[in-house]
C-alpha positions in Angstrom: 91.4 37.1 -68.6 94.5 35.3 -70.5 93.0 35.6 -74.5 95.2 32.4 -75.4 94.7 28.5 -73.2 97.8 25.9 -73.2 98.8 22.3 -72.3 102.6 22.0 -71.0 103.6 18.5 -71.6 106.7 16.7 -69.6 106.1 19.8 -67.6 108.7 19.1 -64.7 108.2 21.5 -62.0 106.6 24.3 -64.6 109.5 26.5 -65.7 107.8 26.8 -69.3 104.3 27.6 -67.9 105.4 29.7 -65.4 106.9 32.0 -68.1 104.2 31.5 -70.7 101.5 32.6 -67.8 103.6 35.7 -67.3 103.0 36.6 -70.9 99.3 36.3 -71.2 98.3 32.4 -71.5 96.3 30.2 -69.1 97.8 26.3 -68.2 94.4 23.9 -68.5 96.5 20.6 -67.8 99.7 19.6 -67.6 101.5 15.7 -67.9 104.3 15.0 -65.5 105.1 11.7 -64.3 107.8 12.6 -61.3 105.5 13.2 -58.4 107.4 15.5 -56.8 107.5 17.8 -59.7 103.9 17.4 -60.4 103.5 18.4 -56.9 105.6 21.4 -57.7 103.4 22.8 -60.9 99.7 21.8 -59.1 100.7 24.4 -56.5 101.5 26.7 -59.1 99.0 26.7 -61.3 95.9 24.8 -59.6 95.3 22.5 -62.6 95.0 19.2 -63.4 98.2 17.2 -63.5 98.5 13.8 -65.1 101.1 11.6 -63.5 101.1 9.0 -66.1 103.0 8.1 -69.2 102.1 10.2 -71.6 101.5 7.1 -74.5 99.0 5.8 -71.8 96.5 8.8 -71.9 93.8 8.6 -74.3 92.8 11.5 -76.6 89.7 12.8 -75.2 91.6 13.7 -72.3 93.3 16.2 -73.4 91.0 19.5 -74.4 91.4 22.0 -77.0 93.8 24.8 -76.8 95.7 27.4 -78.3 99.1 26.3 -77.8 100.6 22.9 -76.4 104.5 23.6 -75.0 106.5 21.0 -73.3 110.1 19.7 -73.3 110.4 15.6 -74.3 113.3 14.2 -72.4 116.4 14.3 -74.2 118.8 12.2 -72.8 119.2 10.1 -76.1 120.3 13.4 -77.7 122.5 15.3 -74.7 126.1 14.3 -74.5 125.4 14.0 -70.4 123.0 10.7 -71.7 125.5 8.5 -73.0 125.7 6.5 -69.8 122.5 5.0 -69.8 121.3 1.9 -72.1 121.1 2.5 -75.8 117.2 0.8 -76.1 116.3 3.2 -73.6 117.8 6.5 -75.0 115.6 5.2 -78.4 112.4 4.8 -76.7 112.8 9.1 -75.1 113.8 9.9 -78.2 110.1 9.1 -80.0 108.4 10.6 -77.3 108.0 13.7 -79.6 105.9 11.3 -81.6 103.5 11.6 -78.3 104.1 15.5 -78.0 102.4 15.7 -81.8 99.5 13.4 -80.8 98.8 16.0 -78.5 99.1 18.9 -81.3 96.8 16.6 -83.4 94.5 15.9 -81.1 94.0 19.2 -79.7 94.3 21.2 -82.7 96.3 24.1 -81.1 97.1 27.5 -83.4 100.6 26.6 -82.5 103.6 24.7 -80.4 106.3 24.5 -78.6 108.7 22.3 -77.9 112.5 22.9 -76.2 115.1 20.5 -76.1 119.0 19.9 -76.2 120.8 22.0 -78.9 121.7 18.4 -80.3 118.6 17.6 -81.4 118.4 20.1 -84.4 120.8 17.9 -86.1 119.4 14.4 -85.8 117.1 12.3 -87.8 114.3 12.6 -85.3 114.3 16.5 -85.5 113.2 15.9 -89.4 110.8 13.4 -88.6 109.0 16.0 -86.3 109.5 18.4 -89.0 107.9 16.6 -91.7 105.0 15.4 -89.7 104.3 18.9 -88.1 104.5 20.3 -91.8 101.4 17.8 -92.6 99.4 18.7 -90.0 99.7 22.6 -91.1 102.2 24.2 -88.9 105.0 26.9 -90.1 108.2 25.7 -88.4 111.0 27.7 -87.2 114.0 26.0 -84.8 117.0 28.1 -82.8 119.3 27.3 -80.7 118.8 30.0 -78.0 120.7 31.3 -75.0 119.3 31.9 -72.0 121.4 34.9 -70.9 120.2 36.7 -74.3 116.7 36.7 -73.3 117.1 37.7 -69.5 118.5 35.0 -67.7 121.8 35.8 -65.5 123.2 32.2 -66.8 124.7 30.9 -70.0 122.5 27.9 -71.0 121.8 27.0 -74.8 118.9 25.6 -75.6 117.0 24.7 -78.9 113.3 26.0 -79.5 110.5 24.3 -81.9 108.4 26.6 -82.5 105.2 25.4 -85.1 102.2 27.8 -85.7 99.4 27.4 -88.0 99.7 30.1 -91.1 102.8 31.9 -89.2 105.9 33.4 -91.3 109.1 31.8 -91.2 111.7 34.1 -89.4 109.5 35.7 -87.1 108.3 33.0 -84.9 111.2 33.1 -81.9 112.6 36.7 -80.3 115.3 38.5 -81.2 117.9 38.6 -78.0 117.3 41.6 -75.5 119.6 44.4 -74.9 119.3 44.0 -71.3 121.8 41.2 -69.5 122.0 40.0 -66.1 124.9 38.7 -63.9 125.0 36.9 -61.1 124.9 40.0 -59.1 121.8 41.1 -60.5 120.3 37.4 -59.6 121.2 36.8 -55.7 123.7 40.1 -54.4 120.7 40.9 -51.8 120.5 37.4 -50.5 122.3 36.9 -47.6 126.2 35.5 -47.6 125.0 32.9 -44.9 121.8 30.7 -45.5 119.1 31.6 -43.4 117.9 28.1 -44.0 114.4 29.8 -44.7 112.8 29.8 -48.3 115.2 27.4 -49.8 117.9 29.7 -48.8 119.5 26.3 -47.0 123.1 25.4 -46.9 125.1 22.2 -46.4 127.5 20.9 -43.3 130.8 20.8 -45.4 133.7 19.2 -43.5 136.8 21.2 -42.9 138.8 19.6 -45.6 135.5 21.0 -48.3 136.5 24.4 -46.9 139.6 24.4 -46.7 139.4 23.4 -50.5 136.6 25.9 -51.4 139.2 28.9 -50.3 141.5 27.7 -52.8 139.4 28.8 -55.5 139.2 32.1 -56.6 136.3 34.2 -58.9 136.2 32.8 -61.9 138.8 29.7 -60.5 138.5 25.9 -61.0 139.8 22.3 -59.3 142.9 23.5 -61.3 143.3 26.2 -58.6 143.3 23.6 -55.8 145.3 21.1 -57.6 148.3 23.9 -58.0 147.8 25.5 -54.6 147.0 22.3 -52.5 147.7 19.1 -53.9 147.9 17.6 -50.4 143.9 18.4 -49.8 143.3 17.8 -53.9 141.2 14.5 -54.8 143.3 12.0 -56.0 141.5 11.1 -59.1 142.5 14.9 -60.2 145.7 14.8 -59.8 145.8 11.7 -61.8 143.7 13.4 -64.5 145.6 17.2 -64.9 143.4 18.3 -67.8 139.5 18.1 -68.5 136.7 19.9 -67.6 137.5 23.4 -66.6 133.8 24.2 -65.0 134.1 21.7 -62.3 134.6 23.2 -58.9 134.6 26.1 -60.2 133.8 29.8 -58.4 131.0 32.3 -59.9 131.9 35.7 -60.6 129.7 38.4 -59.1 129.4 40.5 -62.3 129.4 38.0 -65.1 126.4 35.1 -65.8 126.6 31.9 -64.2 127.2 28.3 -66.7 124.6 26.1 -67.1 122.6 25.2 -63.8 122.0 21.6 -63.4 120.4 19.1 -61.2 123.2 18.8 -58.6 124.2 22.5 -57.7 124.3 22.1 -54.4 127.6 20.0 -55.6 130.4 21.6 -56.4 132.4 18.7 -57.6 129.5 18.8 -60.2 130.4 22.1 -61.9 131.1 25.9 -61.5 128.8 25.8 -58.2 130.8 27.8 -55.9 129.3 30.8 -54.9 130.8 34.2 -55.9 132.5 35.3 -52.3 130.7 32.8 -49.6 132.9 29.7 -49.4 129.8 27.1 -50.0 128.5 26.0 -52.8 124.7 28.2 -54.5 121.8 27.5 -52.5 118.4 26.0 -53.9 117.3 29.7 -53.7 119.8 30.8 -55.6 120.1 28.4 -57.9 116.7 29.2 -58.1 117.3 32.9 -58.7 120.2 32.4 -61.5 117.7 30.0 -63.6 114.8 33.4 -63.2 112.1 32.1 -60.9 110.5 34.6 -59.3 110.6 34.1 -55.4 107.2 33.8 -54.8 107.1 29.9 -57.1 106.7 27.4 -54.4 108.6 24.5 -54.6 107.2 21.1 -52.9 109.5 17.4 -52.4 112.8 17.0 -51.0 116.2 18.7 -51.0 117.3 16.5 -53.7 113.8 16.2 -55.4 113.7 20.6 -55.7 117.6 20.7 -56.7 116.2 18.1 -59.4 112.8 20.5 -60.4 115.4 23.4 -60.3 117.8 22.1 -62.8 115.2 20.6 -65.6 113.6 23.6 -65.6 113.2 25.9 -68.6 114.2 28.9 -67.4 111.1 30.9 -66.9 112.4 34.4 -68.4 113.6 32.1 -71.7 110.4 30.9 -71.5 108.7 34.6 -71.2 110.5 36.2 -74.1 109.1 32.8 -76.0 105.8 33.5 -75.0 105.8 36.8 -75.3 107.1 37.0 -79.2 104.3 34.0 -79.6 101.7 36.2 -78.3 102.2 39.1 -80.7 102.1 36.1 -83.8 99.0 34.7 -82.7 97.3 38.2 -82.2 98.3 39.2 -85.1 97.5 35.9 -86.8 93.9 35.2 -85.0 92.6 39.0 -84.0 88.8 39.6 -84.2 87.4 41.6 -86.9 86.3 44.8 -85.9 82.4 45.4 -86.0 80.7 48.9 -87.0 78.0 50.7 -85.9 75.9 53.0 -87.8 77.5 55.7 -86.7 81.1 54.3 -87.9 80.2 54.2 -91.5 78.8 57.6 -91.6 82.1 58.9 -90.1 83.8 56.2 -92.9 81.7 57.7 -95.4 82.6 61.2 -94.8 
């Protein structure tokens, strides 16, 4: 049996737990208010889910554990938020305040919390710090990259990590030797969708191809604009520098960039796949952010594709975990007990 219980607040479709299980803990509740993605993480992990704002659930609903984890939107901190209104960004951006209710509350050994790399440098980030320093907890933040710590994607992502009595330096992993491409993620998976498992493609008009075979490994929309500006949008041609990720082509044997909600299109980002002229399947897409193939997603193309993309990587997640569960074993082991016979063989 797991030694260590957890709660996974804003849990999306369970990336974080999904990870933390691997290493050892047990999910006893989880709060997710997009039904589709609290579809998702019941399947997984046959717990409660509360589909609820989070400042609307009362304390004793929420039981002590060992650890709470969770990721508080963040799209008053990310760059990709400025679009939406200003009051709005605000109100996310206290939602931590809710996250350490739930560490108050439930009294954990330690937490969690992942976020946007930007929120190491704002106000809010010392607010959390201050208050999760009066409540006990030893605090060590890192910005951390997922293709360090297993996954075959370059995604940066800042940790929280607070434990009761821990020492400073020691509370997130050191990157892994081991790295993973693209090739590593999805080279078995066939070149044309089987349209089973997620492995589903899209009806692209011949134009789309046409455009897709511009673009070589490791190419971009610069690609098409220089080899076909008859077929290239108009809206590029007007703008001739920018972004250099956007419809852009995977290379087998390097890591992918940052997977996002809307993979499936490649005027989004570097969504092309390697050799196939189509853009990465929900399975792959899957693949490249490390969940296992046996996760079961539930909800619609665009709901899944949405559940993909928030996700914590679940092998981040795991080498989280996994450092966390050395800490806390090392922090809350059992004292040993003696029989008789032990102290005689002390003795002598």
């Amino acid at each position: 049996m797991p030694k260590f219980t957890s709660i996974d607040l804003f849990s999306g479709a369970g990336g974080m737990s999904c990870g933390f299980e691997k290493a050892g803990f047990k999910s006893l509740l989880a709060v997710e208010m997009d039904k589709a993605a609290a579809a998702t993480y019941r399947k997984n992990f046959q717990v409660q889910v509360l589909e609820e704002p989070i400042q609307n659930i009362p304390d004793s609903w929420f039981p002590d554990v060992d650890i709470v984890i969770g990721g508080p939107p963040c799209q008053g901190f990310s760059p990709l938020g400025k679009m939406t209104p200003v009051e709005r960004h605000k109100a996310m951006n206290k939602l931590w305040k809710q996250f350490l209710r739930v560490v108050e509350t439930s009294s954990p050994k330690a937490f969690v919390i992942e976020n946007v790399p930007q929120i190491l440098k704002s106000l809010e980030f010392k607010g959390l710090e201050d208050l999760a320093a009066a409540l006990g907890y030893t605090i060590e933040a890192r910005v951390l990259n997922a293709y360090e710590y297993g996954v075959p994607q370059r995604r940066k992502r800042a940790f929280i990590v607070g434990v009761k009595g821990g020492k400073p330096g020691t509370l997130l992993p050191k990157p892994l030797k081991v790295r993973r491409n693209i090739r590593d993620a999805i080279g078995d998976l066939s070149l044309v969708p089987t349209e089973e498992d997620w492995h589903i493609g899209r009806n692209p008009t011949a134009k789309s191809l046409e455009r897709y075979k511009c673009v070589p490994p490791g190419g971009n929309r610069f690609d098409l604009m220089r080899k076909r500006p008859d077929i290239t949008p108009k809206c590029w041609l007007n703008k001739p520098t920018g972004s250099t990720d956007v419809f852009g082509r995977m290379e087998w044997d390097k890591p992918s960039l940052t997977i996002r909600t809307e993979f499936y299109k490649p005027e989004k980002g570097c969504y092309l796949h390697p050799e196939a002229h189509r853009p990465i399947t929900h399975r792959e897409a899957a693949r490249i952010q490390s969940f296992p193939d046996d996760f079961i997603f539930t909800g619609s193309k665009i709901q899944v594709a949405r559940q993909i993309g928030n996700a914590v990587p679940p092998d981040l997640a795991y080498a989280v975990a996994s450092n966390l569960m050395k800490v806390l074993q090392d922090l809350h082991q059992k004292p040993e007990t003696f029989t008789e016979d032990d102290m005689q063989l002390q003795l002598v």
